[in-house]
N, C-alpha and C positions, 0 to 999 in steps of 0.2 A: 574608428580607431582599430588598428591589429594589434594582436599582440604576439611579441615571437617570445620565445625562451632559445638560449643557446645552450646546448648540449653539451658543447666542447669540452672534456676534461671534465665532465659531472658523470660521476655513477648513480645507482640507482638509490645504493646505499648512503650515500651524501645528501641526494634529495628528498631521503627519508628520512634522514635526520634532522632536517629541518623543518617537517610535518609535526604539528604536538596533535593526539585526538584526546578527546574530551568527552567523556559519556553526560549528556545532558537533560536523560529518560529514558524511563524502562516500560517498554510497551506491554499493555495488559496481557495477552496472552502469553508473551514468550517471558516474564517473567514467573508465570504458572509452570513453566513446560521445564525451565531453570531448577526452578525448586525441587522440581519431580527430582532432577536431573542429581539434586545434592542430597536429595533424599534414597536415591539409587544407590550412590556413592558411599551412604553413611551404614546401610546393607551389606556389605562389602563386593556390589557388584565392581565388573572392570567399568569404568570411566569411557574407556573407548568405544565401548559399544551402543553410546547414545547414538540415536536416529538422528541428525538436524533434517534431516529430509522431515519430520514430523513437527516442525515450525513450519507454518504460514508464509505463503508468498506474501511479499509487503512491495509495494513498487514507491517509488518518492519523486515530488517534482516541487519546484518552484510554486508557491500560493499564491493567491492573487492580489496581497501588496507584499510591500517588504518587508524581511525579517518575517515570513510565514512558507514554511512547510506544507503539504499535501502528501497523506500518505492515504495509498488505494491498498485495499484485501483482496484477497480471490474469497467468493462464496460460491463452491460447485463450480460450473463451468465460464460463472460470470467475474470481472474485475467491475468495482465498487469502491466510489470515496467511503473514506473513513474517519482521517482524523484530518484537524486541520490543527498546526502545531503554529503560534507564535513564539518567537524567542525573541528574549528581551532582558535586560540586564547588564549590569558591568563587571567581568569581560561578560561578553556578550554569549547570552545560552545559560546563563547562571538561572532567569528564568524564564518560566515555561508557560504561557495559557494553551491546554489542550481543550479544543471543540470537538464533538461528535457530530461524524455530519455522513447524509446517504445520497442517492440521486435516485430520481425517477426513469434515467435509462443507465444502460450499462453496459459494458467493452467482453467483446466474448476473451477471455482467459484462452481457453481450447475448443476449437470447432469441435461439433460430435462427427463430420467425418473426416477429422483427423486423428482422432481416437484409434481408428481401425487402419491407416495408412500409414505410411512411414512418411516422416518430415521429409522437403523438399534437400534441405542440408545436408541431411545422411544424420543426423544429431536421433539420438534416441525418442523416439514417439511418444513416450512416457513425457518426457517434458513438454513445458507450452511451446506456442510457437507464438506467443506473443512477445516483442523485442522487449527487453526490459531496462527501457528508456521511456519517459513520457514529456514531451515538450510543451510549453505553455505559450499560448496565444492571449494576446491583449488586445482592448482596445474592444471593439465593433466584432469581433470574431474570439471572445472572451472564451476560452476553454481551454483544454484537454489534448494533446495529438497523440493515437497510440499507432504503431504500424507491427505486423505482425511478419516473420520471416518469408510470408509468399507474397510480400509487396504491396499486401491491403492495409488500407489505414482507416484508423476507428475517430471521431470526435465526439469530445463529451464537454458539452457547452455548461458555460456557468450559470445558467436557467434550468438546467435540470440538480445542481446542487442544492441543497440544502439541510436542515438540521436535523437531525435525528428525533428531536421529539415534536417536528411539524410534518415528518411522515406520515403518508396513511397507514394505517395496521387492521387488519382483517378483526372481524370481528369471531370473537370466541361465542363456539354454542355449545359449553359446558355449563350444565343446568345448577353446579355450584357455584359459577363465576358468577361476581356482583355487577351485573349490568345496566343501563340505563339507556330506555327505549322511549326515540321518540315515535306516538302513534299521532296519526291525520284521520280525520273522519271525511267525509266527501258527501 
C-alpha cells in the first residue's frame, strides 16, 4: 500500500491545525534540568538565557511490538538504549509502563577523529554526525539501524538488549562497601 497526501490548497498552518500533541511523560533527567530552569526563573534571572544545549541527546524509534517506544542516550562518545516506553490506554498514551534497559554493544554518537575535523556537510563539528533517525528491523535481523552523515551504518541487534538490572556492573573495591565474595579452594 502507498500512501499519498495532496497538497493542493493546504497550508502548513491548516495542517497544523489538525495535529493535537499530547505530553504523555516527563523523562527523568530533562525534568531535573526544567526545575532548575524554574528555579532560575524565580531568582529573577532572564529566562532566555537557558542552555537547551545542556539537555541530553535522546534519539527515538519504534520498539519491538506495538504501542512501544525506544528511546536511546548519548553516554560520552557512545549512543545507548535507555528506556523502553509502553503506551497504553484510552485515548491512547494516557498510560505509560517505562522499562530501563542497556546493551552490551553500542553506536558511536561521535567518532574521536571527528572531533578534531570538520564534518563532511560543512555543518559545525561540535555536533554529531550521527543522522538522528533510527530504523527498526524485524523478524530474523531484529534490531537497531543507525547511519552516520559519511554513509556509515551502525547495527544494534536485539541480543545485545537488555534490562538494566541483568547488566554486569563492575565490582567496587571500596573497603566500606558491603561486599560478598565468593572464594574456591583448589
Amino acid at each position: 500500500n502507498r500512501w499519498a497526501f495532496d497538497f493542493a490548497g493546504t497550508t502548513a498552518a491548516d495542517l497544523a491545525s489538525k495535529v493535537a500533541w499530547r505530553k504523555v511523560m516527563d523523562l527523568p533527567l530533562e525534568s531535573k534540568v526544567m526545575e532548575e530552569k524554574a528555579d532560575d526563573e524565580a531568582e529573577d534571572e532572564d529566562p532566555d538565557d537557558f542552555d537547551f544545549e545542556a539537555l541530553p541527546t535522546r534519539l527515538l524509534a519504534v520498539g519491538p511490538k506495538c504501542d512501544q517506544i525506544m528511546i536511546f542516550k548519548t553516554e560520552g562518545l557512545l549512543l545507548r538504549p535507555w528506556l523502553l516506553v509502553e503506551m497504553r490506554g484510552d485515548p491512547w498514551g494516557t498510560e505509560t509502563q517505562v522499562t530501563t534497559v542497556t546493551s552490551t554493544a553500542s553506536v558511536p554518537w561521535k567518532r574521536k577523529e571527528e572531533l578534531f575535523e570538520p564534518a563532511i556537510s560543512g555543518l559545525n563539528p561540535e555536533y554529531c554526525s550521527l543522522l538522528p533517525s533510527v530504523l527498526r528491523m524485524d523478524q530474523r535481523h531484529g534490531g537497531y539501524l543507525f547511519f552516520d552523515e559519511c554513509g556509515r551504518s551502525y547495527r544494534l541487534r536485539d541480543e545485545e538488549i537488555l534490562l538494566q538490572q541483568d547488566a554486569w556492573v563492575a565490582p567496587s573495591f571500596d573497603a566500606s562497601a558491603v561486599q560478598r565474595i565468593v572464594t574456591f579452594k583448589f
